[in-house]
C-alpha positions as CSV (number, residue, x, y, z in Angstrom):
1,X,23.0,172.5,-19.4
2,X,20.2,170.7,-20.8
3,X,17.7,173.9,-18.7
4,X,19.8,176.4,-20.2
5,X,19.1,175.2,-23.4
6,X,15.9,174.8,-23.3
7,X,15.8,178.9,-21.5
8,X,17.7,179.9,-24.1
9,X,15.7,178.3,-27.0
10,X,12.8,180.2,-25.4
11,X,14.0,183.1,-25.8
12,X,14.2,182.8,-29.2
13,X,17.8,181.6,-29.8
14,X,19.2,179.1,-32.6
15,X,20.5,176.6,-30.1
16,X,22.0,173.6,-30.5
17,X,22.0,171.5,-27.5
18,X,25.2,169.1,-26.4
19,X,23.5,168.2,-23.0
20,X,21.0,165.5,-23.4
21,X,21.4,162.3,-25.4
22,X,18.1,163.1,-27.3
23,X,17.8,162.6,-31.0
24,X,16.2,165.4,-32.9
25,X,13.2,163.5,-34.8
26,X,10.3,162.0,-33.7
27,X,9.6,158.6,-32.4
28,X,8.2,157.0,-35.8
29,X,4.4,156.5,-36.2
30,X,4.4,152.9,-36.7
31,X,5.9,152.5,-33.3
32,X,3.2,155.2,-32.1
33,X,0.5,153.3,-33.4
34,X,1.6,149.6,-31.8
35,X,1.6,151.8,-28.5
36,X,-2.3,152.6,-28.9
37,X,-2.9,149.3,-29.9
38,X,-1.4,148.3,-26.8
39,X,-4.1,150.4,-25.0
40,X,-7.2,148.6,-26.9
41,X,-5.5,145.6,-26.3
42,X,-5.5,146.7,-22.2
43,X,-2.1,146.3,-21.9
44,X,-2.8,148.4,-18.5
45,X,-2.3,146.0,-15.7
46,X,1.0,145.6,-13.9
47,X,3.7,144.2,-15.9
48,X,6.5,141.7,-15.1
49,X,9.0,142.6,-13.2
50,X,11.6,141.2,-15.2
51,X,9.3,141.7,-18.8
52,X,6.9,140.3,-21.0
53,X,8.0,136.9,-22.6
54,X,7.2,137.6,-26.0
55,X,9.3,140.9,-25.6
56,X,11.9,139.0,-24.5
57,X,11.6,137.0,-27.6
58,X,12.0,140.0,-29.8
59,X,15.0,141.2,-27.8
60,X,16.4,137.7,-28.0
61,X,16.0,137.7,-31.8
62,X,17.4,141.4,-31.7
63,X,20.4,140.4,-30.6
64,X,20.9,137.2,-33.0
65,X,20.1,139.3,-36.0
66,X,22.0,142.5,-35.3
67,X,24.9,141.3,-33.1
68,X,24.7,137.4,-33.8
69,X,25.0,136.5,-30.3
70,X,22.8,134.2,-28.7
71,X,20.7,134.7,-25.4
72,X,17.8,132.9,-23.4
73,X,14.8,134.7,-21.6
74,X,16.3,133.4,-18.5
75,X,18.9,136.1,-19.4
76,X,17.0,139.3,-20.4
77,X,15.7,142.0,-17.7
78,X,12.9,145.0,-19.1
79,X,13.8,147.9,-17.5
80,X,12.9,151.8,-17.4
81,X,15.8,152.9,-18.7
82,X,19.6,152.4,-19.2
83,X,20.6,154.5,-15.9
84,X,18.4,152.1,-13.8
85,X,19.6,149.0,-15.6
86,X,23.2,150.0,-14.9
87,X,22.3,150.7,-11.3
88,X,20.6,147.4,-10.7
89,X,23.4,145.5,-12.2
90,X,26.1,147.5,-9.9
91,X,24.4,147.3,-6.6
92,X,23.4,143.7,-7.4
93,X,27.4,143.1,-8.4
94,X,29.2,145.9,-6.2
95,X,30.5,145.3,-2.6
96,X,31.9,148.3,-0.4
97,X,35.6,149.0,-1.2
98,X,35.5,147.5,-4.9
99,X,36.9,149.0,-7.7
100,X,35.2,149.8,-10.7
101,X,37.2,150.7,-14.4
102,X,36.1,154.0,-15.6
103,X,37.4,154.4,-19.1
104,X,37.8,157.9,-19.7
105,X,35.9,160.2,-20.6
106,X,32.8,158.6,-19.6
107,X,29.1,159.2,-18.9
108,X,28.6,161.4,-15.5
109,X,26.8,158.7,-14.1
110,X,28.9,155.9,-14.0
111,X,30.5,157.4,-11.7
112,X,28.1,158.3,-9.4
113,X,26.3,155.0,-9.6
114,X,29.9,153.4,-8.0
115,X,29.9,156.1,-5.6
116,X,26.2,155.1,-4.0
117,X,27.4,151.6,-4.4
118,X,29.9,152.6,-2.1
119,X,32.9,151.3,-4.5
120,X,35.8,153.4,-5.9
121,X,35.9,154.4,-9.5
122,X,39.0,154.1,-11.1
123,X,39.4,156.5,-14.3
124,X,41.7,154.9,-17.2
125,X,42.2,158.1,-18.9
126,X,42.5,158.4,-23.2
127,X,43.1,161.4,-25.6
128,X,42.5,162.7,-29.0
129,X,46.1,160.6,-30.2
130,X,44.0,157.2,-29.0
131,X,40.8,158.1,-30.5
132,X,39.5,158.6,-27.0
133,X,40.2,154.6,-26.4
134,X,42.1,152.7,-23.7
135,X,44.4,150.1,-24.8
136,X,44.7,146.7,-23.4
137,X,48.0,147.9,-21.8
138,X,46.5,150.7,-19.9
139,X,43.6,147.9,-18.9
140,X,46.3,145.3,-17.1
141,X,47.8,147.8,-15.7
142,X,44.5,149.7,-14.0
143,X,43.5,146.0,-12.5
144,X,44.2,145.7,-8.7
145,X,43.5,142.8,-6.8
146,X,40.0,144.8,-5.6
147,X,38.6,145.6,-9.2
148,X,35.3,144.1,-9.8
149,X,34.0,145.8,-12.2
150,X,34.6,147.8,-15.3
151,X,32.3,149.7,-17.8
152,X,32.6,150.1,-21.9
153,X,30.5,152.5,-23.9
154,X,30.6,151.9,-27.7
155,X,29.6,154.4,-29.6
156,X,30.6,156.7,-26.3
157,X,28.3,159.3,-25.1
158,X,30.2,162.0,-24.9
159,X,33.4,161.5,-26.9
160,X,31.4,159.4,-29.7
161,X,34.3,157.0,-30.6
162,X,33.5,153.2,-31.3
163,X,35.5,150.4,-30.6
164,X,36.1,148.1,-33.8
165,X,36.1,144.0,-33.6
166,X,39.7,144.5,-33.7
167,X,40.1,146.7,-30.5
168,X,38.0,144.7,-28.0
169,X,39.0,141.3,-29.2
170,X,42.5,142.7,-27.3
171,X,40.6,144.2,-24.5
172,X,38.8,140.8,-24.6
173,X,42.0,139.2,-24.0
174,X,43.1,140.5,-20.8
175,X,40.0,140.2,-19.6
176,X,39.5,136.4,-20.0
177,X,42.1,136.5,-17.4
178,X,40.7,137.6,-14.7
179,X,37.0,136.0,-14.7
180,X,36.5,137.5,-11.4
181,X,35.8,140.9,-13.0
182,X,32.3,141.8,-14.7
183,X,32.3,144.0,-17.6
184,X,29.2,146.0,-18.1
185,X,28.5,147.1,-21.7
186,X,26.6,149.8,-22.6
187,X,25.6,149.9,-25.8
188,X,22.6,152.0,-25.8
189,X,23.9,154.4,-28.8
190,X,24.0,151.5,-31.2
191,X,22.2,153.2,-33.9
192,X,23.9,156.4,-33.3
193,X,27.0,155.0,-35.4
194,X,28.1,156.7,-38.4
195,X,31.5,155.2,-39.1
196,X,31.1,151.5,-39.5
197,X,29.7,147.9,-37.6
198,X,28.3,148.1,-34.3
199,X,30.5,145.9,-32.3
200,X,29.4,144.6,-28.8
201,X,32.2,143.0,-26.5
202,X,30.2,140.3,-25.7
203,X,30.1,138.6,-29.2
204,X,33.5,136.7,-28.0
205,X,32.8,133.3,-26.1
206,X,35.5,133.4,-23.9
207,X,34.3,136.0,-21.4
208,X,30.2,136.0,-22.4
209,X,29.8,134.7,-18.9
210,X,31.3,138.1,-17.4
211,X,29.5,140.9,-19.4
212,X,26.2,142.6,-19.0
213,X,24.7,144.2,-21.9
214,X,22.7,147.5,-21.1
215,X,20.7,148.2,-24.6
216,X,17.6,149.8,-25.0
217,X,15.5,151.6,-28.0
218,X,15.2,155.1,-26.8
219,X,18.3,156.4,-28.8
220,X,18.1,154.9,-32.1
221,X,14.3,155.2,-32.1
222,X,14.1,158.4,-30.6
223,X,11.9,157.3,-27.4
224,X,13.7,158.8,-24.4
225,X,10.6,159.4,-22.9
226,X,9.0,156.1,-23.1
227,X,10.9,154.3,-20.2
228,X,11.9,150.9,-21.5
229,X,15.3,149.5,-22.0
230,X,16.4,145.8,-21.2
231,X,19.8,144.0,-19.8
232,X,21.0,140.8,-21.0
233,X,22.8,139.1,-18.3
234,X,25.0,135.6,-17.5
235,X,22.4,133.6,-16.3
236,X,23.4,133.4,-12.5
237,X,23.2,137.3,-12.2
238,X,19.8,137.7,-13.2
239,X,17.9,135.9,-9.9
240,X,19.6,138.8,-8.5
241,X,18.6,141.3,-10.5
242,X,15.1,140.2,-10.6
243,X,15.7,140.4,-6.8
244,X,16.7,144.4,-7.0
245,X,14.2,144.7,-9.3
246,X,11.4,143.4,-6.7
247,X,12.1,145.9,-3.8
248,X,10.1,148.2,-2.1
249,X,11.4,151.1,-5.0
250,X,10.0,148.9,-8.2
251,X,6.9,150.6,-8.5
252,X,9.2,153.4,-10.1
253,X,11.0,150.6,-11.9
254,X,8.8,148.4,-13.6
255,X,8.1,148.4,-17.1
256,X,5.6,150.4,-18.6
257,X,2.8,148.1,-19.9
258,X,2.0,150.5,-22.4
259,X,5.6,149.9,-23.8
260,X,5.0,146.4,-24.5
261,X,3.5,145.9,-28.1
262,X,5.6,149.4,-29.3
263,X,8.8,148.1,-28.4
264,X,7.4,144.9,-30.2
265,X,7.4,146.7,-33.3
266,X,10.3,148.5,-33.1
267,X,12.5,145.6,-32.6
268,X,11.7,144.1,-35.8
269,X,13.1,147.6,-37.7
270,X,16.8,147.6,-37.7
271,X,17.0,151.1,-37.3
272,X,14.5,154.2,-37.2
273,X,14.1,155.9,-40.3
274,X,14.6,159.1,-39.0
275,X,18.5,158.0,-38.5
276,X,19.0,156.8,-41.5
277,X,17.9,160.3,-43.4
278,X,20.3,162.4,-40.8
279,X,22.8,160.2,-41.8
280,X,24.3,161.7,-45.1
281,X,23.4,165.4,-43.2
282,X,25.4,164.4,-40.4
283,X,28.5,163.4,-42.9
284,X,28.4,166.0,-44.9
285,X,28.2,168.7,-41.8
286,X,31.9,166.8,-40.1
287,X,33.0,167.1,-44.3
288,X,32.8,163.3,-44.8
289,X,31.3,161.4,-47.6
């Protein structure tokens, strides 16, 4: 889809593209000008595996500012990108024969990350009458004895719904149930919410210890091609994941040096400032105010 568009644009055609999660501004120039700073500062040696500290720092004070939730470096893993964060943390987790919860719809590659994992994916499907959410009754009900796993997008890529405090406090609750099963959160469209609080299913103590966070800056800061992202783990997943992160593939892995002092910068912004002057556009377009 996303060559098509780009074919058809060429052409000459007003197209506006559904296939990529790409925001349509520009990453902003203060973040461009930490990243060539970074270069006089010769941030050009190899990097961490698992990230710089004072990254990890700003991540950590990320996630106390904007989500109040509390996290060490010995919990925080820089990555290239939410796709290879979510595959690190399911082939570190993900035995053959496991089941991993799929709440439907769902981004094309949750699914194939289970299937090279050699697990099962188990769709729990939603409609338009649910707001494209699964209830904690269709969640007890998809758990077998073999599910290990299962993955929550808030704000969704594609469906765009958001889960409020409200809604995964319940999920929350069957969860804490069955702390045998990991819940991986992706919440790298963050930013891209126009209808109220970010809400992150890890804010509740009683199952902390059982989600992953998959965050990252490329959406709400509109650097898809820069190649950094970071996980926030429970502290006895991440020797494993620094682990995964170490074989023979991390030369395509490891975070971009370049990256550092940008992504530096950006974590002290709450959110890019090209969002924030789509946002009334974007409102108006769907006829809200």
């Amino acid at each position: 889809m996303a060559a098509k568009a780009r074919e058809l644009k060429a052409a000459g055609k007003d197209i506006i593209s559904l296939s990529l999660g790409e925001p349509d501004f520009n990453t902003p120039d203060f973040i461009k000008e930490a990243a060539v700073q970074a270069i006089h500062d010769n941030y050009s040696s190899y990097s961490p595996v698992d990230g710089y500290v004072d990254l990890k720092d700003a991540i950590i004070t990320k996630f106390k500012r904007d989500n109040n939730i509390d996290y060490n470096q010995n919990q925080i893993v820089v990555s290239t990108g939410a796709k290879q964060s979510i595959a690190n943390v399911a082939m570190v987790l993900l035995n053959p024969g496991d089941e991993v919860l799929l709440p439907a719809p769902y981004w094309v590659s949750y699914s194939a990350i289970a299937i090279l994992c050699e697990a099962k994916f188990v769709e729990v499907p939603s409609s338009i009458d649910t707001d494209f959410k699964i209830t904690p009754e269709q969640l007890e009900a998809a758990i077998t004895p073999k599910t290990k796993m299962v993955f929550f997008n808030s704000p969704n890529n594609p469906s765009g719904t958001i889960y409020t405090e409200k809604e995964y406090r319940a999920l929350a609750k069957v969860l804490e149930k069955h702390p045998q099963i990991y819940i991986l959160s992706d919440e790298i469209y963050e930013h891209i919410n126009y209808s109220g609080k970010h809400e992150s299913i890890a804010q509740f103590e009683s199952i902390r210890n059982q989600v992953a966070i998959v965050n990252g800056v490329s959406k709400g800061y509109a650097m898809t091609g820069w190649r950094l992202n970071e996980n926030i783990e429970a502290q006895l997943l991440v020797p494993s994941l620094h682990a995964n992160s170490s074989l023979p593939w991390k030369h395509l892995d490891r975070n971009n040096p370049l990256d550092f002092e940008a992504e530096m910068e950006t974590l002290k912004s709450e959110v890019a400032s090209g969002d924030r002057e789509r946002k009334p556009v974007f409102l108006n377009f769907t006829g809200h105010t």
